[in-house]
C-alpha positions in Angstrom: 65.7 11.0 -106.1 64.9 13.7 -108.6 67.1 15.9 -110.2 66.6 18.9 -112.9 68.3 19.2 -116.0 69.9 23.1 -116.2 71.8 24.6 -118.7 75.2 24.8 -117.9 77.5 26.8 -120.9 76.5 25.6 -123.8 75.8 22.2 -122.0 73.3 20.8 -120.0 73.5 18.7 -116.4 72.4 18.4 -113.3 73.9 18.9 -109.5 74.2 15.8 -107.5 73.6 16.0 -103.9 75.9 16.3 -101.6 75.0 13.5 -99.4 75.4 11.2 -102.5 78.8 12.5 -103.4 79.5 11.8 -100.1 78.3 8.1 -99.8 80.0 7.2 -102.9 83.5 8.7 -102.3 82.9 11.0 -105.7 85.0 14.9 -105.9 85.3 17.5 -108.6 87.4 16.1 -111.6 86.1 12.6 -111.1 85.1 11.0 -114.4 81.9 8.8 -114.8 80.7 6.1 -117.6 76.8 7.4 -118.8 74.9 4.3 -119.7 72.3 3.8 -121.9 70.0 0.9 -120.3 66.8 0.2 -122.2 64.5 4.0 -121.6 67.0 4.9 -118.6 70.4 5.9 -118.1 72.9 5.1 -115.2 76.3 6.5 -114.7 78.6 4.4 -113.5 81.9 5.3 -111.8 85.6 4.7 -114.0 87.7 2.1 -112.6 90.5 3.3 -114.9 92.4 6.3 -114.4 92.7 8.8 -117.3 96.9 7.5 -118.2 95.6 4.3 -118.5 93.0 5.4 -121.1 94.8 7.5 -122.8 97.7 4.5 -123.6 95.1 2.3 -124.3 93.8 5.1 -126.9 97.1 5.5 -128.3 97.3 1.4 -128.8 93.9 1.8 -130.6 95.0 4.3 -132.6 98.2 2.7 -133.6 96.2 -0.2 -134.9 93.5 1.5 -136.4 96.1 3.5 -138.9 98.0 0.1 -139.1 94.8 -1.6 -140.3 92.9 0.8 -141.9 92.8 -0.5 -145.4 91.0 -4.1 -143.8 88.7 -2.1 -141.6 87.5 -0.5 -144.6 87.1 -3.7 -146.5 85.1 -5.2 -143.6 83.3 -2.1 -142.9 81.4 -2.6 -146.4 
């Protein structure tokens, strides 16, 4: 199936087709994972919803301030 890149703000996308919305339960507001595969890209639906991500964000960040001087040792 082809679809065109269009400029959308200051962004660019494309629409996807109703019918394929459709088959894959997708809506408005639904968040997808782009993939980077070789020369090609998939996107991939989120089996996490966004509280879940943002705690596990927070957890990250808690560590990486905790951390930061050996991350910057290692990072060398």
């Amino acid at each position: 199936m082809n679809v065109t890149l269009r400029k959308i703000g200051n962004s660019e996308g494309f629409i996807i087709p109703k019918d394929v919305l459709d088959r894959h339960n997708l809506k408005a507001g639904d968040t997808l994972l782009l993939v980077e595969e070789g020369d090609g890209l998939k996107l991939r639906r989120t089996s996490e919803d966004p509280e879940e991500f943002e705690k596990k964000m927070r957890i990250a960040r808690e560590r990486m301030k905790k951390y930061e001087a050996a991350y910057r040792v290692l990072a060398k």
